[in-house]
N, C-alpha and C positions, 0 to 999 in steps of 0.2 A: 975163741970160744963163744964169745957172744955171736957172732954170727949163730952159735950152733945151738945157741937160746932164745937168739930170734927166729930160727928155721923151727927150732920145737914148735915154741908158739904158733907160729904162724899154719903149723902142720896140727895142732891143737885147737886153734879156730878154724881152721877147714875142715876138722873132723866132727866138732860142734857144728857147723853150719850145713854140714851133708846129713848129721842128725836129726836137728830142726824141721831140714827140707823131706829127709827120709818119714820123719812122723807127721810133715804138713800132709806129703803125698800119701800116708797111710788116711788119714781123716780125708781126704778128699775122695782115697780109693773107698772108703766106709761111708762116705756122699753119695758116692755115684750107686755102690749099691744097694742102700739106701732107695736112692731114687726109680733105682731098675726095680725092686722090688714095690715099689706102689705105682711103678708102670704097668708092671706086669698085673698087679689087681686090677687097674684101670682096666685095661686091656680086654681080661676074663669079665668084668663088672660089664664093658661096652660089649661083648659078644652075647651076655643075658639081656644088656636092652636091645639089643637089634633082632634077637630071637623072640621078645616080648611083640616086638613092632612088625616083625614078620606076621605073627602068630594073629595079631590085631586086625593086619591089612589081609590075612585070607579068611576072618572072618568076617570082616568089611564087602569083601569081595562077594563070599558066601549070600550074606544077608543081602547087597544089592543085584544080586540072581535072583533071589527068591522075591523082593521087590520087584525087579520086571515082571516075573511068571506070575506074581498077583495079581500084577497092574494089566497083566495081557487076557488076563480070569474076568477081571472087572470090565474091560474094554469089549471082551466077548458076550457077559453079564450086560450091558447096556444097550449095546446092539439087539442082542436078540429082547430085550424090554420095548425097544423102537420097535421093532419090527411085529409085536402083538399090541401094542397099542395103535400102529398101521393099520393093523388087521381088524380091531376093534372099532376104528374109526369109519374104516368103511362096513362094517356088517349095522354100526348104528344109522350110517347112510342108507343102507337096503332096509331095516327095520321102518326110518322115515318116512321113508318111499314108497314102503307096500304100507302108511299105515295113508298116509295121502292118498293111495289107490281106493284103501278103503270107506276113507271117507267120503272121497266121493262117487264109491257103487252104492255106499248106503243115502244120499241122497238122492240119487240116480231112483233108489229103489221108494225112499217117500213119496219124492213125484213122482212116482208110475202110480205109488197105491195113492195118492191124491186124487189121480186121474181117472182111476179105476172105480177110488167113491164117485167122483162126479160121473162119471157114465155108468155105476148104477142107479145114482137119482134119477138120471136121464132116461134111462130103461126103468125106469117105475114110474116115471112120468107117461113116459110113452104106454106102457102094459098098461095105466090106469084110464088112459084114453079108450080104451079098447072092451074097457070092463063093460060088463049087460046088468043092467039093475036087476035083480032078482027078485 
């Protein structure tokens, strides 16, 4: 009989011990879900930042287009600012140029009428040569 109370027992603590083990692996199976379940928010959590980051990078995108097309606005914008102050530069050259002409047709024209007075002194000199005393 003792054998068949040490069989008890022994079949008594292996039923304790698959107990034990049965309620360790229920806590571990209530771990893991547990743990699946703020995977799983992670998860939804990391699909809104990378929709945030998406969302960021095709504004990014957006706004550095519209930076080129500004910067191609202002490129075209300064060119054509060169190209009238070109044009400014050379009409103030022709302005220069015809006022230097003028200047010197209006000296051109002093000394003719300089010479025009002295050849009428000279023709009243001459005419007075010529006078009859009355």
């Amino acid at each position: 009989m003792e054998s068949g109370y040490g069989l008890a027992a022994e079949a008594g603590k292996a039923l304790d011990d698959i107990l034990q083990n049965s309620q360790a692996a229920g806590k571990q199976v209530d771990q893991i879900t547990t743990a699946a379940e703020e995977l799983n928010a992670l998860s939804a959590n990391m699909v809104n930042v990378i929709g945030q980051i998406t969302r960021t990078m095709d504004e990014n995108a957006a706004a550095t287009e519209a930076m080129a097309e500004s910067s191609s606005k202002v490129s075209t914008s300064m060119e054509s600012v060169g190209s009238v102050a070109e044009q400014n530069s050379a009409s103030a050259e022709q302005v220069s140029a015809s006022v230097e002409e003028m200047s010197a047709s209006v000296e051109e024209v002093s000394a003719s009428a300089q010479t025009l007075a002295q050849m009428s002194v000279d023709l009243q000199e001459s005419v007075g040569a010529f006078k009859t005393e009355e």
